[in-house]
VMD Tcl script that builds the backbone (N, CA, C; Angstrom):
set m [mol new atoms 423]
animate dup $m
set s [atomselect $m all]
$s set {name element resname resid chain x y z} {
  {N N UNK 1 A 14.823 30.117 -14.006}
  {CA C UNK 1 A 15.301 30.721 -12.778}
  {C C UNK 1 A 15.349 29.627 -11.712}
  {N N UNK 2 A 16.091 29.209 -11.089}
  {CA C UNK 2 A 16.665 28.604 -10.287}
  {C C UNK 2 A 16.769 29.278 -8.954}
  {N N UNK 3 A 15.660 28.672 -7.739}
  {CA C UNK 3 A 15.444 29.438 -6.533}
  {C C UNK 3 A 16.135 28.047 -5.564}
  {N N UNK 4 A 16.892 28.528 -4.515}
  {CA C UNK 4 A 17.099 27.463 -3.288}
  {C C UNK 4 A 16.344 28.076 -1.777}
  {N N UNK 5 A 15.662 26.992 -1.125}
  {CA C UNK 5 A 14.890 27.324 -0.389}
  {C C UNK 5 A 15.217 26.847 1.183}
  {N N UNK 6 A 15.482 27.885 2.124}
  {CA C UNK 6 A 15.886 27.254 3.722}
  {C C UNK 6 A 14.804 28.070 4.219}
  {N N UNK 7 A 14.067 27.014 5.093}
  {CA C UNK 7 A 13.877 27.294 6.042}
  {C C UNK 7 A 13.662 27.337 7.523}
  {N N UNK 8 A 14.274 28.635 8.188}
  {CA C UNK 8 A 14.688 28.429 9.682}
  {C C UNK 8 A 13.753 28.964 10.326}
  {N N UNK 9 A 12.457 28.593 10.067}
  {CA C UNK 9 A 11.348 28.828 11.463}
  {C C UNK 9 A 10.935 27.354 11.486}
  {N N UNK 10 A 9.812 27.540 12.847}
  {CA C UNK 10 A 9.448 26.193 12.970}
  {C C UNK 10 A 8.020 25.760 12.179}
  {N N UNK 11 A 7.523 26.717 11.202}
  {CA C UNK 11 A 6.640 26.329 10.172}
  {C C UNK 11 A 6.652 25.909 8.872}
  {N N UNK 12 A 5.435 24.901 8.363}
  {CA C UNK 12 A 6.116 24.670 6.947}
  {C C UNK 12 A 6.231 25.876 5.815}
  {N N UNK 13 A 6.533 25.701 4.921}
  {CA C UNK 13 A 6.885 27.078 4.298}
  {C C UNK 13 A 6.397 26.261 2.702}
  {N N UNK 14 A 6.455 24.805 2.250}
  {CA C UNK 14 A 5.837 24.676 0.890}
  {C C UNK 14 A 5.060 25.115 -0.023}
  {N N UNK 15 A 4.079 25.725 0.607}
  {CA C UNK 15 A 3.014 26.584 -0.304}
  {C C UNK 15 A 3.720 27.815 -0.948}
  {N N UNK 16 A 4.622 28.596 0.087}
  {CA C UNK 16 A 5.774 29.920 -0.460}
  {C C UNK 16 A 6.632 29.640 -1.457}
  {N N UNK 17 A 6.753 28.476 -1.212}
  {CA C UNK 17 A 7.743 27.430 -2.151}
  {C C UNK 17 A 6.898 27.411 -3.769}
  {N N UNK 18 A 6.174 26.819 -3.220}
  {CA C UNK 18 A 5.352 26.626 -4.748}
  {C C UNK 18 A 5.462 27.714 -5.083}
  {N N UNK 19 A 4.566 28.851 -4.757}
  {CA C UNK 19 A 4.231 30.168 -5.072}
  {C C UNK 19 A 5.434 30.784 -5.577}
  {N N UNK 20 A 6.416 31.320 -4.834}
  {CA C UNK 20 A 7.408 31.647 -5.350}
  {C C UNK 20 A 8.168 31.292 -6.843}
  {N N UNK 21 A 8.380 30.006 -6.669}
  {CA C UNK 21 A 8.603 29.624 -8.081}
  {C C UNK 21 A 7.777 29.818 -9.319}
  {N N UNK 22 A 6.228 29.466 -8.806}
  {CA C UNK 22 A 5.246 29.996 -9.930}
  {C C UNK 22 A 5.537 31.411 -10.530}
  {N N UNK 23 A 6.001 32.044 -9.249}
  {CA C UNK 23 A 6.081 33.611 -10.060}
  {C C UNK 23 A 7.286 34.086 -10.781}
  {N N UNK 24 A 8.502 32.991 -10.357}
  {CA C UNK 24 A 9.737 33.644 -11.200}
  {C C UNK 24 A 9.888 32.394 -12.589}
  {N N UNK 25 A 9.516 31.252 -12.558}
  {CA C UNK 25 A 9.594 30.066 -13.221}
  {C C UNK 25 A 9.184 31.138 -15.217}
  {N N UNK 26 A 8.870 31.785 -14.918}
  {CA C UNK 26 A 8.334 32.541 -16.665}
  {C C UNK 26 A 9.560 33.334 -17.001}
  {N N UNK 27 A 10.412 33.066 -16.433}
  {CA C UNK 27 A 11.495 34.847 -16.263}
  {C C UNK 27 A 12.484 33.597 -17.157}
  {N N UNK 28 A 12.866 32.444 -16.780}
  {CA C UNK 28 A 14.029 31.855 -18.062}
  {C C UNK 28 A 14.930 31.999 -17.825}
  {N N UNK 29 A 15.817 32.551 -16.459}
  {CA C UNK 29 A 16.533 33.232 -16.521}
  {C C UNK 29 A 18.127 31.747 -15.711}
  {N N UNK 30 A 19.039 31.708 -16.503}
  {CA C UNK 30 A 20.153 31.045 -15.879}
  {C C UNK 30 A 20.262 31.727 -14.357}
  {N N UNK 31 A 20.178 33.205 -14.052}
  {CA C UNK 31 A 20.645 32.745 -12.901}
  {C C UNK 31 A 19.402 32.553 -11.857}
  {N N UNK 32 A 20.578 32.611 -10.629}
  {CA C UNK 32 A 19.861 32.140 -9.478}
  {C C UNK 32 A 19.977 32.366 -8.105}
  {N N UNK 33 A 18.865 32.559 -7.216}
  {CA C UNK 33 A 19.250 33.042 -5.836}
  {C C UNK 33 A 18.311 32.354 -4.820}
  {N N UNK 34 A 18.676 32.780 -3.009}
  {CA C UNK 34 A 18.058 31.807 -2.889}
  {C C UNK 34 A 16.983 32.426 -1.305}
  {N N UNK 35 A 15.926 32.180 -0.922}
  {CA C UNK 35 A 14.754 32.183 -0.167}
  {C C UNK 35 A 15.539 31.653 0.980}
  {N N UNK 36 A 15.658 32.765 1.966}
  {CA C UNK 36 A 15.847 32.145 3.220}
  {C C UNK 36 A 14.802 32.258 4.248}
  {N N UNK 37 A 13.886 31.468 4.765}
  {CA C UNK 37 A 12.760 31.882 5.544}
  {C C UNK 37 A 13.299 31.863 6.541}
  {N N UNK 38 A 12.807 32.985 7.746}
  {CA C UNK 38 A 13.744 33.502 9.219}
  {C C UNK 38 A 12.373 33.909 10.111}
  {N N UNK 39 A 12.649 33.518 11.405}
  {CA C UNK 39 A 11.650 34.010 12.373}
  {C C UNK 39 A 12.132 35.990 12.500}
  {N N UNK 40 A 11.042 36.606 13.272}
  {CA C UNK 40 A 11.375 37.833 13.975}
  {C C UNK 40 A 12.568 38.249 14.596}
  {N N UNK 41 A 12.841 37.257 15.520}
  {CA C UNK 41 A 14.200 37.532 16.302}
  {C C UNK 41 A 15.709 37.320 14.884}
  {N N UNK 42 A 15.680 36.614 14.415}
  {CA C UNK 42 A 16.199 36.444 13.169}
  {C C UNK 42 A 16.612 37.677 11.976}
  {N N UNK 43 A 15.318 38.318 11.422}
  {CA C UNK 43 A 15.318 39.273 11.155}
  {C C UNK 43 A 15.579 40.513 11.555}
  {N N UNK 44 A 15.510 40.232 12.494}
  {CA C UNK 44 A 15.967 41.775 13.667}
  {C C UNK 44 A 17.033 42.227 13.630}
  {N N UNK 45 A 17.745 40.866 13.914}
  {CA C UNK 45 A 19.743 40.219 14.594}
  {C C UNK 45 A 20.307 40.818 12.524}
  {N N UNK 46 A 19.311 40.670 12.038}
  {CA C UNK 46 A 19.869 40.961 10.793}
  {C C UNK 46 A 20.361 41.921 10.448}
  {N N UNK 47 A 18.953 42.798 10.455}
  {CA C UNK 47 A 18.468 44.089 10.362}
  {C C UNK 47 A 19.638 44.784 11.116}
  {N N UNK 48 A 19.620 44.716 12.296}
  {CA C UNK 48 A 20.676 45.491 13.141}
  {C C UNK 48 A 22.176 45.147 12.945}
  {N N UNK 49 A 22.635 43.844 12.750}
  {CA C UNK 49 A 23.887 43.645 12.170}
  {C C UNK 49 A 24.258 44.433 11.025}
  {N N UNK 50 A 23.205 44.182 10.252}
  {CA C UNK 50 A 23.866 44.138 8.063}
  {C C UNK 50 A 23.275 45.904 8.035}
  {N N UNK 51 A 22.318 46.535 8.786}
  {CA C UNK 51 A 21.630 47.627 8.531}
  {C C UNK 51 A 21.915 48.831 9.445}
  {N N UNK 52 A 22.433 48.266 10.925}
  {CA C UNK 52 A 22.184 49.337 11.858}
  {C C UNK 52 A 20.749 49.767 12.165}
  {N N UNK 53 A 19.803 48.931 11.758}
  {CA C UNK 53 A 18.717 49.153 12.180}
  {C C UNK 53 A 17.956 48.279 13.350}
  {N N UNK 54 A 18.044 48.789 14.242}
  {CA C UNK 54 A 17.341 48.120 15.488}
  {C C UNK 54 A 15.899 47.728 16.047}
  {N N UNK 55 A 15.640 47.150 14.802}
  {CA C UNK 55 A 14.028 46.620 14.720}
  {C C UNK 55 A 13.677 45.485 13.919}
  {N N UNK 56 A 12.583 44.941 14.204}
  {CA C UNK 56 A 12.292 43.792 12.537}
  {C C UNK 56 A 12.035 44.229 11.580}
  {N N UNK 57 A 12.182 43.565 10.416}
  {CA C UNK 57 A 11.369 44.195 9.193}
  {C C UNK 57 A 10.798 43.009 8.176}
  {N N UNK 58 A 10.385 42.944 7.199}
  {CA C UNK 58 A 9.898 41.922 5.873}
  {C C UNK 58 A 11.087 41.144 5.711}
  {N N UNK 59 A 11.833 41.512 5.021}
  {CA C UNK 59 A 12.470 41.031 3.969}
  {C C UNK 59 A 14.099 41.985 3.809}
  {N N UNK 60 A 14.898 41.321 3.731}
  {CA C UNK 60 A 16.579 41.718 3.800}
  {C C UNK 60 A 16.903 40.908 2.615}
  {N N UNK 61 A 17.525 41.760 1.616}
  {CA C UNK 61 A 17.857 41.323 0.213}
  {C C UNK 61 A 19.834 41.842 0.236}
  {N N UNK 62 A 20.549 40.309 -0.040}
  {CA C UNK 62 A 21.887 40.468 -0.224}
  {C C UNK 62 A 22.026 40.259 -1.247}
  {N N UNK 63 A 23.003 41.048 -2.263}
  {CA C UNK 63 A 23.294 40.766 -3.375}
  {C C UNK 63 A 24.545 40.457 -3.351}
  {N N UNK 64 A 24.587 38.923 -4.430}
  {CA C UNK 64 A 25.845 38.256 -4.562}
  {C C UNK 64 A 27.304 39.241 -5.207}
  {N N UNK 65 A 26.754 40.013 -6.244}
  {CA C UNK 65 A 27.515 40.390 -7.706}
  {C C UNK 65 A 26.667 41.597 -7.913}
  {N N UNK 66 A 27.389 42.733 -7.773}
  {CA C UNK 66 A 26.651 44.106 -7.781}
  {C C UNK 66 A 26.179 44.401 -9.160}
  {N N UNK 67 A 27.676 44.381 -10.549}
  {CA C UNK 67 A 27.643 44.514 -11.547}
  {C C UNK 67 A 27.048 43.143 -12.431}
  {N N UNK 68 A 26.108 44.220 -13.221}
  {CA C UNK 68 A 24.508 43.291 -13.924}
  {C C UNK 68 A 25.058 42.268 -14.659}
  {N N UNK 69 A 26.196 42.734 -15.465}
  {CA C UNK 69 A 26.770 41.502 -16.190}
  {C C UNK 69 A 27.941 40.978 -15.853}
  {N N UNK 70 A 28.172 41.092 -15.165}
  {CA C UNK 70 A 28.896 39.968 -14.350}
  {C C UNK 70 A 28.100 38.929 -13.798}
  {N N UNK 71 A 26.957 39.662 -13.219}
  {CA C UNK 71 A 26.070 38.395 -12.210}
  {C C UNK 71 A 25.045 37.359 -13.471}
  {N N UNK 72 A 25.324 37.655 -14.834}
  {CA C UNK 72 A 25.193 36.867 -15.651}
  {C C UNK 72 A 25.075 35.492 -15.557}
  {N N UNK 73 A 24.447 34.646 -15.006}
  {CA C UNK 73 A 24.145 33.166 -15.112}
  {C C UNK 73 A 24.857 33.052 -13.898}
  {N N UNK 74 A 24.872 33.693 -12.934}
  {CA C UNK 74 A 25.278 33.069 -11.205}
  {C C UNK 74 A 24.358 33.800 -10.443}
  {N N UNK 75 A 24.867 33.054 -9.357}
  {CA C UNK 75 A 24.092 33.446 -8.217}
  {C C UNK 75 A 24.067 34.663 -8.097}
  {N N UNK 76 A 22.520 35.234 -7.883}
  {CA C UNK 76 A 22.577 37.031 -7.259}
  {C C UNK 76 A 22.500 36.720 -6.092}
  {N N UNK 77 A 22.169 36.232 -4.948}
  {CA C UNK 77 A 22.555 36.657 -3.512}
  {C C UNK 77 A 21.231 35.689 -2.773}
  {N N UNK 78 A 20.905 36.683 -1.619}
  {CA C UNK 78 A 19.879 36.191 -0.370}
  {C C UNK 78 A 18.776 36.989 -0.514}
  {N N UNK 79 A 17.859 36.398 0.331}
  {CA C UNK 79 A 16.461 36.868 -0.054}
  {C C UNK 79 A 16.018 36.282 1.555}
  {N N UNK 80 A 15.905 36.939 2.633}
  {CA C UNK 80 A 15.374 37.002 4.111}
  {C C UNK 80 A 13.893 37.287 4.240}
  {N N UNK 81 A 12.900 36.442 4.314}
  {CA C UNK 81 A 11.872 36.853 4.498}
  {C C UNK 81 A 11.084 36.596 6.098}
  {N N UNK 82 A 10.851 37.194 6.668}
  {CA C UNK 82 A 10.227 37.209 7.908}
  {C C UNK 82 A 8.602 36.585 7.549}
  {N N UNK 83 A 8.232 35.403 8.401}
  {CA C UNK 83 A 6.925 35.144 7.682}
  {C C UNK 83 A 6.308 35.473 8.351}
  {N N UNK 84 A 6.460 36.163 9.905}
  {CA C UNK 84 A 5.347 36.588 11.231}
  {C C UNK 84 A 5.421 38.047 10.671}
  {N N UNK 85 A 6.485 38.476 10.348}
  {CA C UNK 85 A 6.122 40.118 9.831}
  {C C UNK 85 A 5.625 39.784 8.394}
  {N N UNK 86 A 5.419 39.371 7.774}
  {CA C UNK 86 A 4.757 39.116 6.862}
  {C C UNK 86 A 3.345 38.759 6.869}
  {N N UNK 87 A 2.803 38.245 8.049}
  {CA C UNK 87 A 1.899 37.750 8.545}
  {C C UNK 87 A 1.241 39.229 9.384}
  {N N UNK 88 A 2.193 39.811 9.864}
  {CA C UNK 88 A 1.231 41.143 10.378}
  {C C UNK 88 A 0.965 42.044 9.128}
  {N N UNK 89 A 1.564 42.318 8.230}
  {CA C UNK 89 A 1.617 43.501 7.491}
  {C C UNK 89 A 0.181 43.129 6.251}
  {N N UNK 90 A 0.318 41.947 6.133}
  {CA C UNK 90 A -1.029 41.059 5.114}
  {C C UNK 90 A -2.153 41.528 6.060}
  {N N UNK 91 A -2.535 41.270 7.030}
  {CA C UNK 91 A -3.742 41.834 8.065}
  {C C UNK 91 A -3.889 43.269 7.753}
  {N N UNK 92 A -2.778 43.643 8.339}
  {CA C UNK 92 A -2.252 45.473 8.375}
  {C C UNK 92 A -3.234 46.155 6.757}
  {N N UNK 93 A -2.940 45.478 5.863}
  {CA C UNK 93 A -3.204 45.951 4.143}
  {C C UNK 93 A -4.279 45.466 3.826}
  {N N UNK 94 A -4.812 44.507 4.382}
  {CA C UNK 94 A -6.186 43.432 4.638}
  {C C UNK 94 A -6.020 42.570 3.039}
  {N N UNK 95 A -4.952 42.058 2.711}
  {CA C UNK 95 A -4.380 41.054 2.167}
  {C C UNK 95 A -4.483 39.484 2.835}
  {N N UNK 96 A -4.197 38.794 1.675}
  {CA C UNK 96 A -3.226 37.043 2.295}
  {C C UNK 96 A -2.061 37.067 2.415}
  {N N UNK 97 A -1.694 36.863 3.410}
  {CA C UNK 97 A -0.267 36.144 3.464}
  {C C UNK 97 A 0.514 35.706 2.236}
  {N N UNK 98 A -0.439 35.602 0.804}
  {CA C UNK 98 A 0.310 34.429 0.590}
  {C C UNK 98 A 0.453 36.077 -0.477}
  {N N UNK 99 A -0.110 36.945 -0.867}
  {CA C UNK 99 A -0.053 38.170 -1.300}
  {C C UNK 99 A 1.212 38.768 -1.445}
  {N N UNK 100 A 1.389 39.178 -0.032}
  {CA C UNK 100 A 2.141 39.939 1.124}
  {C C UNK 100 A 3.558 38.554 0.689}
  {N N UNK 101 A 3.689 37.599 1.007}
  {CA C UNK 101 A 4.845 36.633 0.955}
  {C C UNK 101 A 5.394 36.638 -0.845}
  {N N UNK 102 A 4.373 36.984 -1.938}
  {CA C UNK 102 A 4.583 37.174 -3.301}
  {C C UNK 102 A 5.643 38.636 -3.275}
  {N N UNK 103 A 4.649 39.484 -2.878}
  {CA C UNK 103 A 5.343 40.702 -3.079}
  {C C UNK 103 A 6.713 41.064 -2.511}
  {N N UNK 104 A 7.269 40.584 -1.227}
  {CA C UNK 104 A 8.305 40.653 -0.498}
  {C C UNK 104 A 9.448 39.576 -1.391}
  {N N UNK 105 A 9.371 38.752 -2.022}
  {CA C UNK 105 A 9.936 37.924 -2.879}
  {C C UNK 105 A 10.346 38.501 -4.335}
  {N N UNK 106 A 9.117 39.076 -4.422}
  {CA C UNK 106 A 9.518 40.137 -5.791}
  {C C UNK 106 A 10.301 41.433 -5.620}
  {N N UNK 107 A 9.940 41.822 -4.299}
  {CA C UNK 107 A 10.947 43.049 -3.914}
  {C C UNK 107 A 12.185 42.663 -3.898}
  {N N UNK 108 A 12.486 41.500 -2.984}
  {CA C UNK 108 A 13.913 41.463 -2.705}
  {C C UNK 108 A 14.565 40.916 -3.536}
  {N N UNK 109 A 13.824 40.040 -4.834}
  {CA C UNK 109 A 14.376 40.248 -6.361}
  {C C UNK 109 A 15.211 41.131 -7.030}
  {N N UNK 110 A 14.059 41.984 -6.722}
  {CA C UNK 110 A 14.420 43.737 -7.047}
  {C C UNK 110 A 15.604 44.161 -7.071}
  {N N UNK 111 A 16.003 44.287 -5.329}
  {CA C UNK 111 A 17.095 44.734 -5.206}
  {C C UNK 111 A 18.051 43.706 -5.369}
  {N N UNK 112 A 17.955 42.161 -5.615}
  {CA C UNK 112 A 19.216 41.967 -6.525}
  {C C UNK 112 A 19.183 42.077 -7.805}
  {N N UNK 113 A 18.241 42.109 -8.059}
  {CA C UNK 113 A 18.878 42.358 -9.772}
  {C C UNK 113 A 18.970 44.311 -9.948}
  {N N UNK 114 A 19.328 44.917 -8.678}
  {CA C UNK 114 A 19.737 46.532 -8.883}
  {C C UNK 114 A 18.819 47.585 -8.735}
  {N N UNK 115 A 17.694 46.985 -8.472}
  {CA C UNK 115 A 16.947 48.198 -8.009}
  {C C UNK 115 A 16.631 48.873 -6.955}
  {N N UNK 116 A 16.347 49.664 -6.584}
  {CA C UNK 116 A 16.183 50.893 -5.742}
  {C C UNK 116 A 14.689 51.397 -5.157}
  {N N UNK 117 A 14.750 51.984 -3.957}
  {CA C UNK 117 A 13.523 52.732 -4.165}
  {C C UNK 117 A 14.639 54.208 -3.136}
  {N N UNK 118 A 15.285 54.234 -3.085}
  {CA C UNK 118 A 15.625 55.369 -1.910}
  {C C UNK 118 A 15.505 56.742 -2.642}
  {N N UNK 119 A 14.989 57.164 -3.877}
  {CA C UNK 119 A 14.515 58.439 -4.494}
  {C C UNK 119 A 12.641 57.775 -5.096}
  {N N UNK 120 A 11.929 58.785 -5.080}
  {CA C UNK 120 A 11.008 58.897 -5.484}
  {C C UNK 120 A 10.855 58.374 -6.825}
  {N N UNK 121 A 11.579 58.882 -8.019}
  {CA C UNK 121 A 12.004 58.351 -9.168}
  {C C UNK 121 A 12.244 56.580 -9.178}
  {N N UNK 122 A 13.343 56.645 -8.358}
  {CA C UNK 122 A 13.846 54.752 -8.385}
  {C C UNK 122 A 12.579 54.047 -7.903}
  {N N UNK 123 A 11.415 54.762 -7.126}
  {CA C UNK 123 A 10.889 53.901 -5.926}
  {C C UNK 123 A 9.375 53.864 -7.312}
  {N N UNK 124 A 9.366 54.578 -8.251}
  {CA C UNK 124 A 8.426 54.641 -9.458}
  {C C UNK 124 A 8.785 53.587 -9.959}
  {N N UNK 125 A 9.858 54.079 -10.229}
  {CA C UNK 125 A 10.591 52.534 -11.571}
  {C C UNK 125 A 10.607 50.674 -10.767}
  {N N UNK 126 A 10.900 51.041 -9.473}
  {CA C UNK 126 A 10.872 50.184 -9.167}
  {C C UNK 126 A 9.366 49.049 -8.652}
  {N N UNK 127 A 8.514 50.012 -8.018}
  {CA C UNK 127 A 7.305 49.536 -7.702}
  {C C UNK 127 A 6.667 49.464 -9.202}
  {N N UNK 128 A 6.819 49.571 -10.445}
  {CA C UNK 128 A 5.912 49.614 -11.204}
  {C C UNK 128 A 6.472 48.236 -12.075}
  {N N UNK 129 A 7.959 47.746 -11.462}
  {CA C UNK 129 A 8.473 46.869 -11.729}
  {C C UNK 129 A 7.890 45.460 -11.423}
  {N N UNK 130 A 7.570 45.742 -9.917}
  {CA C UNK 130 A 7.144 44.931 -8.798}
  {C C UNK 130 A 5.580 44.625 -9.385}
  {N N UNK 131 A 4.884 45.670 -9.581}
  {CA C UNK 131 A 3.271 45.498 -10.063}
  {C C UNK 131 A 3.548 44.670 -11.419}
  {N N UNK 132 A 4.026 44.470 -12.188}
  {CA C UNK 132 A 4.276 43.933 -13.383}
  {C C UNK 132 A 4.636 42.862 -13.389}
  {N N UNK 133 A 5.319 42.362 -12.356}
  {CA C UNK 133 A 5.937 40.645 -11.802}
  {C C UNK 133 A 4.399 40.454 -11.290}
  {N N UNK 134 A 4.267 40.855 -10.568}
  {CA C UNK 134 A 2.716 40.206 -9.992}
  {C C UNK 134 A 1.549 40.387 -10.441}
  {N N UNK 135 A 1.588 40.919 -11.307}
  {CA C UNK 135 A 0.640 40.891 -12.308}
  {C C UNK 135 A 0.759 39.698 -13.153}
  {N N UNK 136 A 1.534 39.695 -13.572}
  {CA C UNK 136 A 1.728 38.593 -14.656}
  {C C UNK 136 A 1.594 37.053 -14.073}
  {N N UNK 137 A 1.840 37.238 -12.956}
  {CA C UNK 137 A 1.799 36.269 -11.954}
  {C C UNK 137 A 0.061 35.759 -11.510}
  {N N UNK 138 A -0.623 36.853 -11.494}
  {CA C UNK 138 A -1.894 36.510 -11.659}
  {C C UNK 138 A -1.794 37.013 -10.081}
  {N N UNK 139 A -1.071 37.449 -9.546}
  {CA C UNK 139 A -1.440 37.907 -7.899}
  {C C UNK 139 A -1.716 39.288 -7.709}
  {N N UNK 140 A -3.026 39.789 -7.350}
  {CA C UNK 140 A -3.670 41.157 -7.043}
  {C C UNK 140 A -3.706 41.475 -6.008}
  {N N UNK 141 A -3.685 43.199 -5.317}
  {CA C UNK 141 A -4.060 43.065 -4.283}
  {C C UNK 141 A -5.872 42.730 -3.587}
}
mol reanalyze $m
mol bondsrecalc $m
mol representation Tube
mol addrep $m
């Protein structure tokens, strides 16, 4: 798996870097997508552009290629992670950061490679998806 990494705050972000890759580097997978690290105001301008939602949030997941095999050995899309809302919500759960920065990486995985949580059902399949990446990963809460 092949991750590309920007980041547009004014902190270093290498350790997410490492981490991140540690957790998808077992998956084998040709394709590839890429970690954009974004301040609050960033995420917001996002959120409310791409969402209509007028607030911050974690993590904003774009997918390149909707259909699964098509997106076959290319790029699936963007991966927006907020590291100050990431940084409150790890406190919030009484987590690490570096926890909280695993799991938001694996989510917005998620929804490019097609998953869901907006039914109860999808949000099963999908979180039990999510526990299983980070598990294997060796990251608990």
């Amino acid at each position: 798996m092949k991750i590309n990494f920007y980041n547009e705050t004014e902190e270093s972000v290498f350790k997410y870097e490492r981490l991140i890759k540690s957790i998808f580097k077992p998956m084998g997978s040709k394709k590839f997508f890429n970690v954009i690290f974004v301040s609050m105001d960033e995420i917001h301008r996002i959120n409310k552009e791409y969402r209509n939602i007028d607030r911050p949030t974690d993590v904003i997941s774009f997918a390149q290629i909707d259909d699964k095999e098509e997106a076959r050995g290319k790029e699936m899309g963007d991966i927006f992670i907020c590291l100050d809302k990431a940084r409150e919500q790890a406190k919030e759960y009484g987590h690490s950061i570096v926890r909280e920065v695993a799991f938001l990486a694996v989510h917005g995985y998620l929804h490019l490679s097609g998953y869901d949580h907006q039914t109860k059902e999808e949000e099963n399949i999908m979180f039990a998806k999510q526990d299983e990446i980070l598990n294997k990963a060796g990251i608990k809460r």
